[in-house]
C-alpha positions in Angstrom: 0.0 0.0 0.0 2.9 2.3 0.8 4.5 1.7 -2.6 1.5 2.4 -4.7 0.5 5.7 -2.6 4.2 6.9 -3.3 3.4 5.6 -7.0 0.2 7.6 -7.5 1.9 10.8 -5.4 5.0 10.7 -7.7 2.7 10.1 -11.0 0.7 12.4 -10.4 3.3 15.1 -9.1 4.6 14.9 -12.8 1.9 15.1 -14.5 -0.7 16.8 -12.7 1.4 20.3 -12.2 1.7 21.1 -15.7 -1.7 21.0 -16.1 -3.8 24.4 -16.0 -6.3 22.4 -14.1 -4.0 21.8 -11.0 -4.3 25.7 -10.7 -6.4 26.7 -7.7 -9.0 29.1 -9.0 -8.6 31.3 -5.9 -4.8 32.1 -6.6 -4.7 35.8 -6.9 -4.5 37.4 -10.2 -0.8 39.5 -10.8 -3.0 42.7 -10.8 -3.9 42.0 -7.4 -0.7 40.8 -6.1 0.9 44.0 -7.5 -2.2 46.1 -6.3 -1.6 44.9 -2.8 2.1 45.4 -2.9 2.4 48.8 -4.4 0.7 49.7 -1.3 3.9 48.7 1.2 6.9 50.2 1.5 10.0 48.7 1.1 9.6 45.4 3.0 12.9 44.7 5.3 13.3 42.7 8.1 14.5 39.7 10.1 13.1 35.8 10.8 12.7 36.6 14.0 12.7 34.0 17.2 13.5 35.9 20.9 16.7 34.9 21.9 15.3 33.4 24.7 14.1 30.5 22.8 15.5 27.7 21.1 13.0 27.1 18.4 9.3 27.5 17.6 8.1 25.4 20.5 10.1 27.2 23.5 8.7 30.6 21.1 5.3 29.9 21.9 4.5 27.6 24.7 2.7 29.1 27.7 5.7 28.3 29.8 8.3 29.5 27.9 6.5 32.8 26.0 8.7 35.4 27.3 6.6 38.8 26.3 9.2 40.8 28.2 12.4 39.8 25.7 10.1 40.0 22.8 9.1 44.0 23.7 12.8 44.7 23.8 13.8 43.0 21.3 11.0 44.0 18.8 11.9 47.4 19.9 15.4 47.4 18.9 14.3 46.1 15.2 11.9 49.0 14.9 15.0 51.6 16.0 17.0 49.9 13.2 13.9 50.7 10.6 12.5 47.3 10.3 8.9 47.0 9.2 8.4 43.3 8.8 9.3 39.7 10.7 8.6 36.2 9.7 7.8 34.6 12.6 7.7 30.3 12.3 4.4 28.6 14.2 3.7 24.8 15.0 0.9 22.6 14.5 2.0 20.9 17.7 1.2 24.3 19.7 -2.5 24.5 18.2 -2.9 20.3 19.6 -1.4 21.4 23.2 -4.1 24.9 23.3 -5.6 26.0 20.6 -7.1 28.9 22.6 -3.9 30.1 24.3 -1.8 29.9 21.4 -4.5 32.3 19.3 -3.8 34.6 22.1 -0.7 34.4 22.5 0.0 34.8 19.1 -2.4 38.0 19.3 -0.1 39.6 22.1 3.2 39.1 20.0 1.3 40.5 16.9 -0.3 43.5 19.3 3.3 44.1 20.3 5.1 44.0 16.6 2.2 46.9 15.7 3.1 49.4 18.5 6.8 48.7 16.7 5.3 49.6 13.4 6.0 46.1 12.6 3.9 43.4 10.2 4.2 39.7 10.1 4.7 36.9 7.5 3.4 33.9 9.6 5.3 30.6 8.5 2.9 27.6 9.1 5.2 24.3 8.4 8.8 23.9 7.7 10.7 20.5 6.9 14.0 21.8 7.8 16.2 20.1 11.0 15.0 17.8 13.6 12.4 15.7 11.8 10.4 14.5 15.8 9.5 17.8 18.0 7.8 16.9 21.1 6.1 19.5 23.2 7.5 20.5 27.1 10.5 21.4 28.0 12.7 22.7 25.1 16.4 21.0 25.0 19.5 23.1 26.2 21.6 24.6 23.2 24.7 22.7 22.0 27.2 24.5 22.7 28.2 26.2 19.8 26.2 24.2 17.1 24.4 26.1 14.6 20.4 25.8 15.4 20.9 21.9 17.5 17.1 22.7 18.4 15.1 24.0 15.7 12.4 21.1 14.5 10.2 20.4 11.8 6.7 20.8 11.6 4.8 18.3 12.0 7.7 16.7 11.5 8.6 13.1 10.4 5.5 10.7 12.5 2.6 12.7 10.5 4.3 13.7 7.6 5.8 10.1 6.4 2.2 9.2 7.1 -0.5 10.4 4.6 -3.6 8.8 6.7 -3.0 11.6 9.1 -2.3 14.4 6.9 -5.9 15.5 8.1 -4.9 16.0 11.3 -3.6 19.7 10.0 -6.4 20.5 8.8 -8.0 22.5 11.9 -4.5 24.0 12.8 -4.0 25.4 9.0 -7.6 26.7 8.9 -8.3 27.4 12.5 -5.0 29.6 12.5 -5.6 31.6 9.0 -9.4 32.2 9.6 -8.6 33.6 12.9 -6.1 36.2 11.4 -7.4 36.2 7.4 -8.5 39.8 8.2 -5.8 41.0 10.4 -4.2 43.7 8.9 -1.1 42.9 11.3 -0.3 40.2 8.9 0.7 40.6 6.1 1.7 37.5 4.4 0.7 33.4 4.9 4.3 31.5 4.0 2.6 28.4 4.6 5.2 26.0 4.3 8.8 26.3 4.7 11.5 24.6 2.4 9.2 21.5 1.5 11.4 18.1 0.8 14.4 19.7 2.8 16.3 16.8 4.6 18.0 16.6 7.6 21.0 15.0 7.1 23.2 15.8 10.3 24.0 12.4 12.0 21.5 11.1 14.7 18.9 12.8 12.8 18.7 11.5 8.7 17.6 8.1 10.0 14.5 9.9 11.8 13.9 11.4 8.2 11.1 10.2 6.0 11.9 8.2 3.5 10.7 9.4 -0.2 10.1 12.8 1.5 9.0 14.4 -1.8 6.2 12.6 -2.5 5.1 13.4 0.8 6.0 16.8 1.4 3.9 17.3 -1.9 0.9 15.7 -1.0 1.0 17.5 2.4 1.8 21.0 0.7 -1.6 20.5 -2.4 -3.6 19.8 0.8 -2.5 23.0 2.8 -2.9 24.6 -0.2 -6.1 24.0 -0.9 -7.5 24.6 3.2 -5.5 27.9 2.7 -7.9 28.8 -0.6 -11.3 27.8 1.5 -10.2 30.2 3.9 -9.4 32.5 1.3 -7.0 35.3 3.6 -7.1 39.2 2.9 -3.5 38.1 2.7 -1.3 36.9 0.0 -0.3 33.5 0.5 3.2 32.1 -0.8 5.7 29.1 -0.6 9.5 30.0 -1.0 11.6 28.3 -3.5 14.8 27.6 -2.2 17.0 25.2 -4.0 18.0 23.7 -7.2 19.9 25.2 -10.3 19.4 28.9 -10.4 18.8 28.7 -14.2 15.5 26.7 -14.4 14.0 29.1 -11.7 12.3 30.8 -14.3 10.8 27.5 -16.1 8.2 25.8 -14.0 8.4 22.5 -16.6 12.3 22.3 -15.5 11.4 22.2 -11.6 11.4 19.6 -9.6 7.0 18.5 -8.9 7.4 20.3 -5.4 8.7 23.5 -6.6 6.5 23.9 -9.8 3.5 23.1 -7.2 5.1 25.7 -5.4 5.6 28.7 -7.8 2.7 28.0 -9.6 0.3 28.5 -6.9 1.7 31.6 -4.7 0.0 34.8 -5.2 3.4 36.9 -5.0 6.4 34.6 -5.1 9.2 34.0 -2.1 13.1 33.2 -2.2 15.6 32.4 0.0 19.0 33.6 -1.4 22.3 32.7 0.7 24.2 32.6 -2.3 27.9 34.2 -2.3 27.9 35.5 -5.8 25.6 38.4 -5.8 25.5 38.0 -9.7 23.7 34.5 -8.2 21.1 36.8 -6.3 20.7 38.9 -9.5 20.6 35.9 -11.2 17.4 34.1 -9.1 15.5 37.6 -9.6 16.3 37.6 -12.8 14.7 34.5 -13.4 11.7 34.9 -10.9 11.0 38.5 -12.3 10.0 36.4 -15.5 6.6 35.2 -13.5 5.3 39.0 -13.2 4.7 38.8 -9.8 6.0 40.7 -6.6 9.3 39.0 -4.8 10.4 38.4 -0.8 13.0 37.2 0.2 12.5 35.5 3.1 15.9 34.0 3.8 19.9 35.5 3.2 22.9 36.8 5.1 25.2 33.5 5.0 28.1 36.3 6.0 30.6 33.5 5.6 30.1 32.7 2.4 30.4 36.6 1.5 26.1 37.0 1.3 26.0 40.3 3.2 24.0 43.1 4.0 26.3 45.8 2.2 26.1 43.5 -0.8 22.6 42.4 -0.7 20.4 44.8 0.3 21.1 47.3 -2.3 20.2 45.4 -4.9 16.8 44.4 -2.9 16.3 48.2 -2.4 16.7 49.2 -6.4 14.2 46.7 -7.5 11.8 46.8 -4.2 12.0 43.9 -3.2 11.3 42.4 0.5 14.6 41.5 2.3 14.0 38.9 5.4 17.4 38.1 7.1 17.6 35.0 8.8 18.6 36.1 12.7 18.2 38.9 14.3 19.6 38.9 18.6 22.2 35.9 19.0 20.6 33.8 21.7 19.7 30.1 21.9 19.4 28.7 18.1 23.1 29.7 18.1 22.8 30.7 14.2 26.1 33.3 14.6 27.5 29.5 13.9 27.0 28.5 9.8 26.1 25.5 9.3 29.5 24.1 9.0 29.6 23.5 12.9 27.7 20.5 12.3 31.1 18.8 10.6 33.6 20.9 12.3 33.8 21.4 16.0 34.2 25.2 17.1 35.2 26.4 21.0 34.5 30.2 20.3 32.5 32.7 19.2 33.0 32.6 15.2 35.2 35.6 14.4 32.8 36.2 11.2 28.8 35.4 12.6 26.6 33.3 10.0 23.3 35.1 11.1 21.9 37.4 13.5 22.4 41.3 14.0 22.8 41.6 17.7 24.1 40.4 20.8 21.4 39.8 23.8 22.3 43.3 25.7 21.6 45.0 22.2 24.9 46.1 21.4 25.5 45.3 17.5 28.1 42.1 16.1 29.4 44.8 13.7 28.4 48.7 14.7 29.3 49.6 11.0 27.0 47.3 9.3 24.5 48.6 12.0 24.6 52.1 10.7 24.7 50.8 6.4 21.4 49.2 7.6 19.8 52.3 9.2 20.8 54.5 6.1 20.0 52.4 3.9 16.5 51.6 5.2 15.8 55.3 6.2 16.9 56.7 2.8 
């Protein structure tokens, strides 16, 4: 039975997302994608997680939901000129209190407005741990970059398409609550679909054909995303693959075609060194004639900064989402090399985030290009 669901899923992943058909009617037209976006300014900001917390469940249990770091730290993004987070939910969360999660998630968004600040609310991601379990949040490795962060739902409901279902009342009970919240601003309702963990002690836990499931998940939340039908654009961000078929949905792989073909204004992540790469990927995605976020870069590391960035963001309007904003428990100042190679020290170069946890910036300089360039 297993085999001939993966067959169908696969078969039909091929075939069915060339077709016109596979289309949701509700997707919004590019006139209204571009009507709603003309109306923003320039989008910038940062995936933001309190440093208090070590991924989205520590974020938003009752526990653990630390409104005081959140105020300080939301104010210090709003002195920089930030106007936009992303800010990563879990289905898990809605399961555990579905009524105290809505509010809590009403406070955080209550405090992002007093900053001047809107969201982008991610509902799923199949990036790092593949089994998050609710309670008590692990301790941080020791400088390991994000040794916490888990998927959602993770491996046990996603490797298992019988209880795909079981999202339904968090997708829809979340989004109907908000769909007319003008505090959000945009639904990324799944985060790097078919992204495997592969760090040891955790690709075992992985599901096995994870594309086939991933895209079977993603048509279903989809489609529960269109009968709510949001004031808000909804998107998926592509992420992977070679830059030069970005622009040609019959050259992607069934998950990303499903992807770029059914987001009202389409999402990026860019870590890319090169920043003829970044210009590349817009170049490519401008071809779709819809409005672009990025909703992932700064890899500083691999020379994907903000002073070589953001510019070109600026100059063509389009949204810039950092990953990391105040170094705290995900430990993302460390790239994702610390997973191979063992570091004792703070990196002299930080991956991600802007500042440390008293406020003070990792780089004062890059501080004030960010303030200028946002204010100007």
């Amino acid at each position: 039975m297993r085999r001939l669901f993966l067959f169908l899923i696969l078969g039909c992943s091929a075939a069915c997302t060339t077709s016109p058909k596979e289309n949701i009617a509700e997707r919004w037209t590019k006139e209204k994608a571009w009507t709603w976006y003309d109306q923003q300014p320039w989008l910038v900001g940062s995936n933001f997680n309190p440093s208090t917390s070590i991924n989205q469940l520590e974020f938003w249990q009752a526990e653990s939901f630390d409104e005081e770091t959140i105020r300080r730290e939301l104010e210090w993004s709003a002195d920089l000129g930030m106007n936009l987070h992303r800010v990563y939910l879990h289905n898990l969360l809605w399961d555990q209190d579905s009524t105290g999660f809505l509010d809590r998630i009403d406070t955080y968004l209550s405090i992002a407005q007093k900053n001047g600040i809107k969201t982008m609310l991610v509902l799923l991601d199949d990036v790092w741990h593949p089994v998050p379990k609710l309670g008590k949040q692990p301790d941080p490795v020791p400088h390991l970059h994000n040794s916490g962060w888990v998927q959602a739902p993770g491996a046990e409901i996603l490797g298992d398409s019988s209880r795909h279902d079981e999202l339904k009342g968090y997708i829809k009970g979340v989004m109907s609550h908000f769909a007319e919240d003008e505090r959000v601003l945009v639904w990324d309702v799944y985060n790097e679909p078919d992204n495997v963990a592969g760090q040891k002690g955790r690709a075992e836990l992985e599901v096995k054909n994870k594309q086939a499931f991933s895209l079977a998940l993603l048509k279903k939340v989809m489609r529960w995303s269109r009968e709510v039908n949001p004031s808000q654009p909804i998107t998926v961000g592509i992420w992977r693959g070679e830059i030069k078929h970005w622009g040609n949905p019959d050259s992607l792989p069934p998950v990303d075609r499903f992807m770029i073909q059914n987001s009202d204004v389409i999402s990026f992540h860019a870590y890319d060194g090169e920043i003829e790469n970044v210009k590349e990927k817009i170049h490519q995605l401008e071809k779709y004639g819809r409005p672009l976020l990025c909703t992932e870069y700064l890899a500083r590391g691999a020379g994907n900064t903000f002073e070589s960035v953001l510019p070109v963001f600026k100059e063509k309007k389009i949204a810039a989402i950092n990953w990391g904003f105040v170094s705290g428990k995900t430990n993302t100042i460390y790239p994702w090399a610390s997973w191979s190679r063992e570091f004792d020290a703070e990196p002299e170069i930080w991956h991600h985030d802007i500042l440390r946890t008293d406020g003070s910036p990792y780089s004062e300089a890059e501080v004030q290009f960010l303030k200028e360039l946002i204010s100007n």
